[in-house]
C-alpha positions in Angstrom: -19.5 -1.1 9.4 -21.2 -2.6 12.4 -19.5 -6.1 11.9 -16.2 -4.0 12.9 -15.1 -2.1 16.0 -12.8 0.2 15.6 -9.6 -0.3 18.4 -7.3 2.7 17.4 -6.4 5.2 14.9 -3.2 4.0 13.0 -2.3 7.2 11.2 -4.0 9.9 8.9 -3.5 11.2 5.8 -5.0 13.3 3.1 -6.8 10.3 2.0 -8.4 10.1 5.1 -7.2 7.3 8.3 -6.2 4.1 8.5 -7.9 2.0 11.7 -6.7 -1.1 13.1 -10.3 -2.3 13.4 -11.7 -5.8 15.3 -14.0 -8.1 13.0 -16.5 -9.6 15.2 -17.5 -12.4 13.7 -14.3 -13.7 12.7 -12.8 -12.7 16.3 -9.4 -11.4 14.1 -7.8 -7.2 13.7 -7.5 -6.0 10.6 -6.8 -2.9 9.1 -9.5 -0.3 7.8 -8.8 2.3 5.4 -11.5 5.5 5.7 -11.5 7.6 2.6 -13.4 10.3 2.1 -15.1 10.1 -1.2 -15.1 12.9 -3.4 -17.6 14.3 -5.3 -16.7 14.1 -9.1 -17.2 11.0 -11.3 -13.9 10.8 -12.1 -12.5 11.3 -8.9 -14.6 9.1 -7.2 -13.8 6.0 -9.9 -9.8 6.8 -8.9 -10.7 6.1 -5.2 -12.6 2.9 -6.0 -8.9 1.9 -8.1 -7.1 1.2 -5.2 -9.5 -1.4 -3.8 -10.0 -3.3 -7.0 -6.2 -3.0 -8.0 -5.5 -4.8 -4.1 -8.2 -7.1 -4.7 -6.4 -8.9 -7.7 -2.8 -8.9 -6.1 -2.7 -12.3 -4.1 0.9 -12.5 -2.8 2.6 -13.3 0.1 4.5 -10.2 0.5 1.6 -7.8 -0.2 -1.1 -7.0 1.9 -3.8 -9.2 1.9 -7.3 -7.6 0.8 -10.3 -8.7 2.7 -13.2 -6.5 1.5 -14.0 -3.2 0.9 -18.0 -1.2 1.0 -19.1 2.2 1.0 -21.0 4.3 3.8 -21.7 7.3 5.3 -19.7 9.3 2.6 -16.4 7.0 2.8 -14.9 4.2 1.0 -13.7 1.5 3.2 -10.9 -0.8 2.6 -10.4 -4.0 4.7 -7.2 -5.3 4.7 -4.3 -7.7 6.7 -3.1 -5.7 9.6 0.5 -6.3 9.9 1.3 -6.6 13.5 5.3 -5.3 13.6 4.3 -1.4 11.9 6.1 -0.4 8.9 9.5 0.3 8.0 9.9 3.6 8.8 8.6 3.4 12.4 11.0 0.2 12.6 13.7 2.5 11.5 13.1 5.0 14.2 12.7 2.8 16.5 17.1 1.6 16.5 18.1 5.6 16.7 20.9 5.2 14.9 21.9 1.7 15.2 22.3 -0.7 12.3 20.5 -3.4 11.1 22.3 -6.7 10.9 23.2 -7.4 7.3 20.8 -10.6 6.8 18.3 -9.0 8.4 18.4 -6.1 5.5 18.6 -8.8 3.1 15.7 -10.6 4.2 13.5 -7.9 4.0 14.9 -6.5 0.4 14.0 -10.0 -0.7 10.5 -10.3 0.2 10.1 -6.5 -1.2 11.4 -7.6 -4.3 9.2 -10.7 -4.7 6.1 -8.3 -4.1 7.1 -5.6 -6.6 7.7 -8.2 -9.1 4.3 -9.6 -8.3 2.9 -6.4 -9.6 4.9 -5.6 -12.1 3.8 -8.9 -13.8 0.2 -7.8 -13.2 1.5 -4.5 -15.2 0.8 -2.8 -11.7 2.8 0.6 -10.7 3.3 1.2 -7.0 4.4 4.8 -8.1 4.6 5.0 -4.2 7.1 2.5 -2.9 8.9 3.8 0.6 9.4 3.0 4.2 6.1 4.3 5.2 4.7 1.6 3.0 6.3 -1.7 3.5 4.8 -3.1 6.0 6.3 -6.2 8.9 4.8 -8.9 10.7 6.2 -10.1 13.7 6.5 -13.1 12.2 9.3 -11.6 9.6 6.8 -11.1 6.7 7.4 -7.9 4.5 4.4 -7.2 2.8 4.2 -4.2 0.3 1.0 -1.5 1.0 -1.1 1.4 0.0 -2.0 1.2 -3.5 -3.0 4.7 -3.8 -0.9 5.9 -6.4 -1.0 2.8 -8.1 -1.3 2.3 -12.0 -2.7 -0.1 -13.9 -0.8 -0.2 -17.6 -3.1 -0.6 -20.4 0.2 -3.5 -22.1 3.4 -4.8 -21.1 5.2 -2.3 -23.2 2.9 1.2 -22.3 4.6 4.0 -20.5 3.1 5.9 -17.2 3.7 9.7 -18.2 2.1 11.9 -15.0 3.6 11.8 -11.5 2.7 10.7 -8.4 4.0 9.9 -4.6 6.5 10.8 -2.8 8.9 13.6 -4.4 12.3 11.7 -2.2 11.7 8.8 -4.3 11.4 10.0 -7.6 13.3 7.8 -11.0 15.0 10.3 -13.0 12.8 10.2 -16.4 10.3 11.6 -14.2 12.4 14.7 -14.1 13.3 14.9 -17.2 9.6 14.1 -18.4 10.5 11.0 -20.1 7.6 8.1 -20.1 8.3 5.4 -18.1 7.2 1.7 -16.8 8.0 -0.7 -14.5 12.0 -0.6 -14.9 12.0 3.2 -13.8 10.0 2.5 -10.9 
C-alpha cells in the first residue's frame, strides 16, 4: 500500500470503497478497490474470485487489472481508472436530455464486444448496469466490477443462484429456471 497514495474516495459499497489512488512510481491514477475480508474460508476464497476472474480478462472494453495484495484486513484490487465516470453518473449528468443516436450506438458496441469477451471465457457478469460500465474521455466503454461474477465449470453448464441487481433481473431467474450466458 505505500507505493500508492490515495487522492479521493470514488464511492462505497457493501464491499467496501473504491479509491482513485496515485501510483508513485509509475507517476499514473488508478483505481483501488478496498474490501473488507471476511472471516470464513469460503467467504474469503469468493472475494479473492473477483481479482483472479479480472486478471484473465484482457480486453479493450473491460477494465484493465493491474495488481491486487492483501493488508491490514482488506483485499486490494488495482485496476484502470477510467477518467469520464460511469454510465449512470453520465446519465445524470444530461437531466433529461437525449443522447445523440451514434453516440448510444457507440457505446452499446463496445459493451457488447466486452460481454462477448467473457462470455467466451465462460464468464457471468451476473451484474451488468449503468453503475458498472465505465467511460474514458477518450470514448472507451469498458465493462467493471466483477463481483457477482461466475466462472462456468463448461460451455454448456447453467448458473442456478442469483445475484446483482434485482432491476436487471432475466426472467428464468424468476421462474427458477438455470441459466447461462444467453439469459444474461
Amino acid at each position: 500500500m505505500e507505493e500508492y497514495t490515495v487522492l479521493k474516495v470514488l464511492g462505497e459499497g457493501s464491499f467496501g470503497r473504491a479509491l482513485l489512488v496515485f501510483h508513485k512510481s509509475s507517476d499514473q491514477k488508478y483505481a483501488m478497490k478496498e474490501i473488507r475480508l471476511p472471516k470464513s474460508p469460503s467467504d474469503l476464497q469468493n472475494s479473492r474470485k473477483e481479482a483472479i476472474l479480472l486478471a484473465k480478462m484482457k480486453h479493450p472494453n473491460i477494465v484493465a487489472y493491474k495488481e491486487s495484495f492483501e493488508a491490514d484486513g482488506h483485499l486490494y484490487i488495482v485496476m484502470e481508472y477510467c477518467d469520464d465516470g460511469d454510465l449512470m453518473q453520465k446519465i445524470k449528468y444530461q437531466r433529461g436530455k437525449l443522447f445523440p443516436e451514434d453516440t448510444i450506438l457507440h457505446w452499446f458496441v463496445q459493451m457488447c464486444l466486452g460481454v462477448k469477451h467473457i462470455h467466451d471465457r465462460r464468464v457471468l457478469h451476473r451484474d451488468i448496469k449503468s453503475k458498472n460500465i465505465f467511460l474514458t474521455q477518450n470514448g472507451k466503454v469498458k465493462l467493471g466490477d466483477f463481483g457477482s461474477a461466475r466462472l462456468l465449470t463448461n460451455p454448456m453448464a447453467y448458473a442456478c443462484t442469483y445475484v446483482g441487481t434485482p432491476y436487471y433481473v432475466p426472467p428464468e431467474i424468476w421462474e427458477n429456471l438455470p441459466y447461462n450466458n444467453k439469459s444474461l
